[in-house]
C-alpha positions in Angstrom: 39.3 -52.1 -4.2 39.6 -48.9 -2.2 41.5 -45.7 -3.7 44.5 -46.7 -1.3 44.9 -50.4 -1.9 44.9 -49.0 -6.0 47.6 -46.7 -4.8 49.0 -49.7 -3.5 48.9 -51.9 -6.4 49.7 -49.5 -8.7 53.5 -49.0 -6.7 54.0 -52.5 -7.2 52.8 -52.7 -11.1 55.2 -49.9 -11.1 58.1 -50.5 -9.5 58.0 -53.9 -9.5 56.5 -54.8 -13.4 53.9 -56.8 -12.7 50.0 -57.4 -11.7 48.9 -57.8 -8.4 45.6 -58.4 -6.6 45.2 -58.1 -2.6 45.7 -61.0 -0.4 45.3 -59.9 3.0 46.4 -57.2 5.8 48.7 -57.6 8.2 49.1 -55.4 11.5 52.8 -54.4 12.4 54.5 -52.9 15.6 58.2 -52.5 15.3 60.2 -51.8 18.3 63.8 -50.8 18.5 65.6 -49.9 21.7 62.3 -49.8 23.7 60.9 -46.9 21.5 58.1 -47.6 18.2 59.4 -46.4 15.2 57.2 -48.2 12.9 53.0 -48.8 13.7 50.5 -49.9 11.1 48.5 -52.5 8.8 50.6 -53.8 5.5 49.0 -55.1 2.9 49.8 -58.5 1.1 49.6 -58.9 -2.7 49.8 -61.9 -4.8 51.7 -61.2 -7.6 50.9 -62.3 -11.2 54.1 -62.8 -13.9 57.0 -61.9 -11.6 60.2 -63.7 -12.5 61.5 -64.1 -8.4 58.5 -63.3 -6.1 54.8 -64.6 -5.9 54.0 -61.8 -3.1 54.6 -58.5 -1.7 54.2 -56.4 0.9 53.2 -52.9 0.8 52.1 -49.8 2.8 51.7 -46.2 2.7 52.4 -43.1 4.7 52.1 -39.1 4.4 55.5 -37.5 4.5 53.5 -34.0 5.5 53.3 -33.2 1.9 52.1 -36.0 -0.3 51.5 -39.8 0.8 54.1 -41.9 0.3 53.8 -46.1 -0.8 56.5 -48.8 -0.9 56.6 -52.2 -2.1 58.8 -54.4 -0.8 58.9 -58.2 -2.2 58.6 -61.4 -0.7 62.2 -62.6 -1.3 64.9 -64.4 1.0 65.2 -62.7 3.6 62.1 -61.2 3.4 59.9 -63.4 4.5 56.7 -62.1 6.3 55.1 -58.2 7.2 57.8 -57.3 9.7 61.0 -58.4 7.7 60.1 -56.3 5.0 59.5 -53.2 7.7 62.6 -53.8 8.8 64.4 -53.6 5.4 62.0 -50.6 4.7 63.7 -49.2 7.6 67.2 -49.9 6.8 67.3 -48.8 3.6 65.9 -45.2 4.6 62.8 -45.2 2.9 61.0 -43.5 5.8 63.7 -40.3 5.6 
């Protein structure tokens, strides 16, 4: 596994208290009011002794000092690469 899908997986083993191994990649364009405000692959992860979620979604970005990841899981609504941009989003992670 490359030195950012360990960065990855080490956010979710973090934050999220389980294992994880890579699943996939998943390229996401998020529009809002005609402009982009989000561009980029997220990663998929198949999660290993999680009590609610079987998968996650995660990504990273360089706030101009250090990079940045986030794991968001695959739970209601959160259902594919693009819902959980848009909760990213919403909840100000990118601030």
């Amino acid at each position: 596994m490359s030195v950012y899908l360990e960065a990855l997986a080490a956010c979710i083993r973090k934050g999220h208290g389980c294992e994880c191994s890579h699943a996939g990649t998943s390229r996401v364009v998020e529009m809002y009011e005609g402009r982009t405000v989000f561009e980029g692959p997220i990663e998929s992860f198949t999660l290993t002794g999680h009590a609610t979620a079987s998968e996650a979604f995660a990504w990273g970005w360089n706030n101009g000092t250090e990079p940045q990841y986030i794991a968001v899981l695959k739970v209601p609504p959160i259902n594919d690469p693009s819902d959980a941009v848009r909760a990213a989003i919403a909840s100000g992670a990118f601030h």
